[in-house]
C-alpha positions in Angstrom: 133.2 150.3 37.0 131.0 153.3 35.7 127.1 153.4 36.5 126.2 153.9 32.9 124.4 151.0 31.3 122.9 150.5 27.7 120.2 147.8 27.3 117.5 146.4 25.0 114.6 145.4 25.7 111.8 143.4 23.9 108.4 142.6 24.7 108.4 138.5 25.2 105.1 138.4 23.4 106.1 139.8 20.5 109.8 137.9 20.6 108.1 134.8 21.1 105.4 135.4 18.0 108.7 136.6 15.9 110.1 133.1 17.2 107.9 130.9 16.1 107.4 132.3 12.8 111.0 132.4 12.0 111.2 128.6 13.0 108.8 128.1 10.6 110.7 129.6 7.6 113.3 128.6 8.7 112.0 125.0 8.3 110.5 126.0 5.3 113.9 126.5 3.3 115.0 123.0 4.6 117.2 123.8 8.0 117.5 121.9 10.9 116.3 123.9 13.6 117.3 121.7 16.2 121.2 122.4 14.8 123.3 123.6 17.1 124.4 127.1 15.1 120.7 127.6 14.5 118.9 126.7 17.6 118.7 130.4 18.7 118.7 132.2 15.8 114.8 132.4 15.4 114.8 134.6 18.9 118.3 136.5 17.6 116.2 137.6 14.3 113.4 138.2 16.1 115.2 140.5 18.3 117.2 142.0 14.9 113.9 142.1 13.1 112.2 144.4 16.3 115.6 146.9 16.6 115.8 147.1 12.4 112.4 148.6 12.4 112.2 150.4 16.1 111.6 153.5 14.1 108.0 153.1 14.0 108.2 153.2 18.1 109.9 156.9 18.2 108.8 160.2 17.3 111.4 162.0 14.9 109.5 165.5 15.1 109.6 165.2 19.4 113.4 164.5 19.0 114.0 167.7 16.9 111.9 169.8 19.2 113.8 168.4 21.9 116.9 170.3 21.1 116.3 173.5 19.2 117.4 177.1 19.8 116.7 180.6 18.7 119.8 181.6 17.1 120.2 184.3 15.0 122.0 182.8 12.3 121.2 183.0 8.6 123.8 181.0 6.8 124.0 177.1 5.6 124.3 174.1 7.9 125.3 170.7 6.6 125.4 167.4 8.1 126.9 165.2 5.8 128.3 161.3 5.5 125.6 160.6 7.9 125.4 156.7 7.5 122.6 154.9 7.3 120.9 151.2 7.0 117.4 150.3 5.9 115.4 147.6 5.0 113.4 147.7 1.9 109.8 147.0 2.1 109.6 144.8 -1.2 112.1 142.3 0.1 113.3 142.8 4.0 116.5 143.0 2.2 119.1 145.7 3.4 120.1 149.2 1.8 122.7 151.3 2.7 124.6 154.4 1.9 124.9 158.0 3.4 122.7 160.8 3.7 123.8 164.7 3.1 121.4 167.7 4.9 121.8 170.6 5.1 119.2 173.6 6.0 119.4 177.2 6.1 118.2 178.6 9.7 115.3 180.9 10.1 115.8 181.9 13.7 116.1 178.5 15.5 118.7 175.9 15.1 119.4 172.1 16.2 121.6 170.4 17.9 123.7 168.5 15.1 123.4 165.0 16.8 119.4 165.5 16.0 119.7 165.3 11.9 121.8 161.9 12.2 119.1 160.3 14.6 116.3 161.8 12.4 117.3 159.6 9.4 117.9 156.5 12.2 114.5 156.6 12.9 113.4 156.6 9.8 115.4 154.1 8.3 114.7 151.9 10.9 111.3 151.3 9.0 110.7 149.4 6.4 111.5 151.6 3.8 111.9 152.4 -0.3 114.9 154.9 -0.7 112.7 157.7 -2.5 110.2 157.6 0.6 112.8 158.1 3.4 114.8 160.7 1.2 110.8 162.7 1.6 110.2 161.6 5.0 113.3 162.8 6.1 112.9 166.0 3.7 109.7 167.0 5.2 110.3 166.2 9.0 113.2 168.4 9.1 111.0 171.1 7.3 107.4 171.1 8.9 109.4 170.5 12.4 112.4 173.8 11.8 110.6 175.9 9.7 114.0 176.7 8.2 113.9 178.7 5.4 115.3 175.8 3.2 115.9 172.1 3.4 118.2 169.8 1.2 118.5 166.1 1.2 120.3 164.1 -0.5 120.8 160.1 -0.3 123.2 157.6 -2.0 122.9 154.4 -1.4 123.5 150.8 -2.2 120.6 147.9 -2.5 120.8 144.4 -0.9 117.8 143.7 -3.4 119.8 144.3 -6.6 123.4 143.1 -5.8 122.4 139.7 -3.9 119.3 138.6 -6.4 117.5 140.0 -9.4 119.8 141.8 -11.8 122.9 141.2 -9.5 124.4 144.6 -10.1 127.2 145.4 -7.2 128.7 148.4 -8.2 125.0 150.6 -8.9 124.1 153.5 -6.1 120.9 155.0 -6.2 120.6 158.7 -5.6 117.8 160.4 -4.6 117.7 164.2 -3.7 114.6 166.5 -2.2 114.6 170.2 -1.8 112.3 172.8 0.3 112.7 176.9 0.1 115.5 178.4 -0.9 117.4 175.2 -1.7 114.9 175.5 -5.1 116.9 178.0 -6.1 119.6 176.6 -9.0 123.0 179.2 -6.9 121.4 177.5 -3.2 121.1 174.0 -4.6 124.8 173.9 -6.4 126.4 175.3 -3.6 125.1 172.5 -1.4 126.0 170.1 -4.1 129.3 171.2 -4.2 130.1 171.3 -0.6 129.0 167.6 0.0 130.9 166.9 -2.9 134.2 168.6 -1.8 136.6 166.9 1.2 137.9 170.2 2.8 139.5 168.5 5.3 
């Protein structure tokens, strides 16, 4: 057997606080909480509720800082397909989708596991779509100092398919650019690449 181990831990106060409130609602909508498939699943949602929204616990600047290096490349960089699940702050109902980045180097570069845990942490926040697209956006840019930054996000909303309007086929897009991805030739080129399987 290998030495590696991967574990979670929770504080017990704030699992136990999550507990009892989840009891409660779950009470509150009419189930049996003494029931034997529900008997634990106020402390499995209180766990699920503390990973979905670790990202306030981590530091997405300190994890790009971690791994950059002066490298005297000057051309595009894309990261694309990157999945991603949030939860959105009006109903603690789930979104999901993918996010496309790409920046253009301006002496230092990142490790490419970096980008796809920058947008974990922040989507494991509660979240609406168009801030994580910015917050995302402007971490990569204030934290690089590449000479351009593109984001773009599709995804699909719990909140619109499950309730309200019921819609399961809509995507929301949002997009952000910084530097030379302003530029109409820049931008398209990035549009087209994420757009194009080369495989």
């Amino acid at each position: 057997m290998g030495s590696y181990r991967f574990f979670e831990e929770y504080g017990e106060e704030v699992t136990d606080g999550l507990k009892n409130n989840y009891e409660e609602i779950l009470k509150g909508v009419g189930e049996d909480i003494e029931r034997e498939g529900i008997v634990k699943t106020p402390e499995r949602a209180a766990k699920a509720i503390q990973f979905l929204t670790s990202g306030h616990c981590q530091d997405p600047a300190a994890i790009l800082k971690g791994a950059m290096f002066a490298e005297d490349y000057n051309d595009m960089v894309i990261v694309k397909d990157i999945e991603l699940y949030s939860l959105c702050e009006h109903h603690i109902l789930p979104f999901f989708g993918k996010a496309h980045i790409a920046y253009i180097p301006d002496g230092h570069i990142v490790g490419l596991s970096k980008i796809p845990r920058v947008v974990d942490v922040f989507a494991r926040r509660l979240q609406v779509q168009e801030r994580l697209t910015h917050d995302i956006l402007e971490c990569i840019n204030d934290t690089l100092k590449p000479k351009g930054v593109a984001v773009v996000i599709e995804a699909s909303h719990m909140c619109m398919m499950m309730r309200g309007v019921q819609k399961q086929n809509s995507v929301t897009t949002t997009s952000g650019f910084r530097g030379q991805f302003e530029k109409i030739e820049t931008r398209n080129e990035f549009l087209k690449l994420i757009s194009t399987d080369l495989a």
